[in-house]
KEKOLPA-107657 format. One line per field, with one value per residue (C-alpha): y, x, z. Coordinates in Angstrom, 2 decimals. Layout:
BEGIN
c2	(Y, ...)
c1	(X, ...)
c3	(Z, ...)
END
This chain:
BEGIN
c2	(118.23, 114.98, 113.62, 116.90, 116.94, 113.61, 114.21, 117.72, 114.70, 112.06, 115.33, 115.32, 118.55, 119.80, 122.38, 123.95, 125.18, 127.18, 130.74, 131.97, 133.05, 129.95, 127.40, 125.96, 127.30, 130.38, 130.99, 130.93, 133.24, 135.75, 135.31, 133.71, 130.03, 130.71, 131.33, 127.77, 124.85, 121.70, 119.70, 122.61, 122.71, 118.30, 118.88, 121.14, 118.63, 115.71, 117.58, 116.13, 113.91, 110.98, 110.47, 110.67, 113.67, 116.35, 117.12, 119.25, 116.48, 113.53, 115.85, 115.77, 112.60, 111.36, 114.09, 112.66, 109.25, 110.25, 112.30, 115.78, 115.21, 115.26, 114.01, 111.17, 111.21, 111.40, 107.79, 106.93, 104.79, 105.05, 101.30, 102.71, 106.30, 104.12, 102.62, 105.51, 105.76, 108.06, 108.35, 106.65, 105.99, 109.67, 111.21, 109.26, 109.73, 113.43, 113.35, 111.54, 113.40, 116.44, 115.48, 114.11, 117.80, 119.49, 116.80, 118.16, 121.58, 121.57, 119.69, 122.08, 125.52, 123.92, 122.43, 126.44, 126.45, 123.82, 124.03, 121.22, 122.44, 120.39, 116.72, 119.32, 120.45, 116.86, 115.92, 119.34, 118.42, 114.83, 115.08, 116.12, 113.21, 110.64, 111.22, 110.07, 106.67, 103.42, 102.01, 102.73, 104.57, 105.41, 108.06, 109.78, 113.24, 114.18, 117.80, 118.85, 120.45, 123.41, 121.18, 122.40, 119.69, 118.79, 116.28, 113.46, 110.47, 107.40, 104.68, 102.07, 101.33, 98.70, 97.48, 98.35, 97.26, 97.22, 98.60, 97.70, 99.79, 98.75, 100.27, 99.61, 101.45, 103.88, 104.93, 104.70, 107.21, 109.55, 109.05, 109.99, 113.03, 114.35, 114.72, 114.94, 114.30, 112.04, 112.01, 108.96, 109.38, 106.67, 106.95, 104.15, 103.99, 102.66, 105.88, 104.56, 106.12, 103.58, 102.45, 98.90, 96.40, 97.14, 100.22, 100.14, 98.11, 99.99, 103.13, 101.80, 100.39, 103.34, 105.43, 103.02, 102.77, 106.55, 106.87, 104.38, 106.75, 110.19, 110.55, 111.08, 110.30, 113.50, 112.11, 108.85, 110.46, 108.36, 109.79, 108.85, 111.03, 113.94, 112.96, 111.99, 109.91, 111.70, 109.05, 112.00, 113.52, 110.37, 110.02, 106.61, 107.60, 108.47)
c1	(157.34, 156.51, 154.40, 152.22, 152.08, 150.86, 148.46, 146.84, 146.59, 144.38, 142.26, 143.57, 144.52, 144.97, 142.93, 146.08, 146.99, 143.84, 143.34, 142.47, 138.94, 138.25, 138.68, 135.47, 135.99, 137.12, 134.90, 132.31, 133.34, 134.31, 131.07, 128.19, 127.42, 124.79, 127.81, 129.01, 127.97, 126.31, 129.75, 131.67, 129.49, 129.81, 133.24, 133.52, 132.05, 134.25, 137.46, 139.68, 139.34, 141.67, 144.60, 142.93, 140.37, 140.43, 137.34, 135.63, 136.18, 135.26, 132.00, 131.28, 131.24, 129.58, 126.55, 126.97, 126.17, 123.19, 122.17, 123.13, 120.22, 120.09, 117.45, 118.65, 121.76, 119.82, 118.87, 122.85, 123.92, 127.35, 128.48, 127.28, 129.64, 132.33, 132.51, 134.11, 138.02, 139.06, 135.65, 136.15, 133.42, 134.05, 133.38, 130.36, 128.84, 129.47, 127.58, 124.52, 124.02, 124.60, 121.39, 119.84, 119.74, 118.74, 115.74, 115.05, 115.42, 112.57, 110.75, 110.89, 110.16, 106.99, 105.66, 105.43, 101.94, 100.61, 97.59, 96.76, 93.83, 94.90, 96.20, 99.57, 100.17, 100.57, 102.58, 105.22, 105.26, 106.26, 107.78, 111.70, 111.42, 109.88, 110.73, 113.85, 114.17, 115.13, 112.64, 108.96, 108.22, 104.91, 103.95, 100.91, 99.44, 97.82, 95.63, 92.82, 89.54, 90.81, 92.82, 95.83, 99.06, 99.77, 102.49, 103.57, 104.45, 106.73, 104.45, 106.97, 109.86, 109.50, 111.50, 111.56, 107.78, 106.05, 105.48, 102.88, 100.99, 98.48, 95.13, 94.96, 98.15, 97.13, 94.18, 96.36, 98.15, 95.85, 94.04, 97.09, 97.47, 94.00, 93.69, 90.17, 91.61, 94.78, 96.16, 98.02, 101.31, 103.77, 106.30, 106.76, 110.50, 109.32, 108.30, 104.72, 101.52, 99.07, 98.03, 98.32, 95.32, 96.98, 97.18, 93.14, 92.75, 94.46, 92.49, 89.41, 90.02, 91.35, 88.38, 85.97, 88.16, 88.40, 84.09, 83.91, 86.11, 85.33, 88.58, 88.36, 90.65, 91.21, 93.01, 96.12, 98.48, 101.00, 104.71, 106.37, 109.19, 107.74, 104.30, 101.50, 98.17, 95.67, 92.25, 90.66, 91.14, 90.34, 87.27, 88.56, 88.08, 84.68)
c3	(-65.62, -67.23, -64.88, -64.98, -69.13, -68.30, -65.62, -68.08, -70.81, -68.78, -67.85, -63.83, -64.53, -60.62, -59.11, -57.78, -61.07, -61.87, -61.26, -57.86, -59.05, -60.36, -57.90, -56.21, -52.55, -53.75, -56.32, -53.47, -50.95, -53.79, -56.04, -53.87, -53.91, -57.19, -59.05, -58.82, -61.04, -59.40, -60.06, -58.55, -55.53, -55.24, -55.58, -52.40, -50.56, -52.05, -51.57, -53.20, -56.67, -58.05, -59.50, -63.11, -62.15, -60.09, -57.88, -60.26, -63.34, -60.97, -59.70, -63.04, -64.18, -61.62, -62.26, -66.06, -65.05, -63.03, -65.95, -64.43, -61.87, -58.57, -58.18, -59.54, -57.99, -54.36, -55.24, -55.08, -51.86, -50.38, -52.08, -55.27, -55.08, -53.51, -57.19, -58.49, -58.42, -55.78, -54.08, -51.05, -48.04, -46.58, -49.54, -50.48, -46.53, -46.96, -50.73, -49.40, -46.20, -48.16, -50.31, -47.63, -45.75, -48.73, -48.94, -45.31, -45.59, -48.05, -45.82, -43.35, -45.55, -46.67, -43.86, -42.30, -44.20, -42.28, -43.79, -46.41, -48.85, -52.21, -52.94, -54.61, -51.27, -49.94, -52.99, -52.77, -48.89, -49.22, -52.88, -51.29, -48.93, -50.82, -55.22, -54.71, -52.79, -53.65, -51.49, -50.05, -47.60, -46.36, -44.11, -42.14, -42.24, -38.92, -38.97, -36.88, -37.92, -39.91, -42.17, -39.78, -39.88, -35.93, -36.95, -39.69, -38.96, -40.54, -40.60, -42.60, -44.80, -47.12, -50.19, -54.00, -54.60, -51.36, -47.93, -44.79, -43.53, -40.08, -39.96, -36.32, -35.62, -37.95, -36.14, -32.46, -33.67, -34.68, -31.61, -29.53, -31.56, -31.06, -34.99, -36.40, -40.11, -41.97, -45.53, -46.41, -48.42, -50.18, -52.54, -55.53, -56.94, -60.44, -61.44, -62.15, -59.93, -60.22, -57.17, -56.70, -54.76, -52.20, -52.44, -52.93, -49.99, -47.27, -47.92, -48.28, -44.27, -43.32, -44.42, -42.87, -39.47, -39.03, -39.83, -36.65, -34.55, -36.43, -38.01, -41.85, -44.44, -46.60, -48.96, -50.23, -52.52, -54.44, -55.32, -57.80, -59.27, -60.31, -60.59, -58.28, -58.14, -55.23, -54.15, -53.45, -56.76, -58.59, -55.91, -55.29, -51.35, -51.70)
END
């Protein structure tokens, strides 16, 4: 009895002890999964919490710290979670590749348009992929003459402030996908969309590459959060 009054005091009150209805898992299959909370819905993932906090209370705290975003919380690696008491590594794989499949489901429900007409289709294509990364990725478009997408491509991974990106590769592989047309796309972690020189540079050799081998560059967009810088908008491809 004790050792509960204590646990109810240090907030570890146990899931257990709450009503049927309102218990994560059964919440959901009585209610729908829109009735739950983001921290209920981490904590069904997680399981189980800590000695201290439950799943729920834990699920929350951790949303807390990542200022209830999750977004923000996407960004998280599996040392990072592993900081918190009673998150161990199985709990903090199961959180990221949680995220990470919601990252790809959106992916895949917008890429059914296939059809890029704007620099903001580009940027809500690539923006669940790319917003919430630690590092840079940067990635290629490839579409034929209706503006049609016939595949994208992973071009690199690079660290917090930089990636590399090879025109002559570049242009290999948009020979070998018989595309008429790329968009560039990279993400930058700081949050800021101002291209950098380099940034410059490798579209301005990409454009003049692809007019050698009638392959045009429709457009570079930058992502960064929720914003986005497009060349073509700024006519910086021109």
């Amino acid at each position: 009895m004790l050792a509960k009054q204590k646990a109810q005091s240090e907030g570890g009150f146990p899931i257990t002890d709450w009503a049927l209805e309102d218990r994560p898992r059964e919440k959901m299959v009585a209610k729908g999964v829109a009735a739950l909370s983001n921290a209920e819905l981490l904590a069904i993932i997680m399981r189980s919490g800590s000695r201290e906090n439950n799943a729920v209370e834990l699920a929350r705290r951790i949303l807390s710290d990542y200022g209830n975003n999750l977004g923000e919380l996407g960004k998280a690696t599996i040392a990072q979670l592993k900081t918190y008491r009673g998150m161990g590594e199985t709990k903090a794989v199961s959180i990221v590749a949680a995220l990470e499949l919601g990252r790809r489901r959106n992916t895949g429900e917008i890429i059914e348009k296939k059809v890029i007409t704007t620099s903001n289709d580009v940027f809500l294509l690539f923006h669940p992929m790319l917003s919430d990364l630690p590092h840079e990725e940067f990635w290629i478009l490839f579409m034929n003459n209706s503006n049609r997408i016939i595949d994208m491509k992973r071009l690199s991974v690079g660290g917090v402030s930089g990636t590399q990106a090879d025109v002559r590769l570049i242009m290999k592989m948009a020979i070998e996908h018989l595309a008429t047309s790329v968009v560039l796309c990279h993400n930058h972690p700081s949050g800021n969309t101002t291209p950098s020189k380099g940034d410059i540079e490798i579209t301005r050799k990409v454009k003049e590459g692809g007019a050698l081998l009638d392959i045009a560059l429709i457009d570079h967009v930058i992502v960064a959060d929720n914003k986005y810088y497009s060349f073509a908008d700024e006519g910086l491809n021109n």
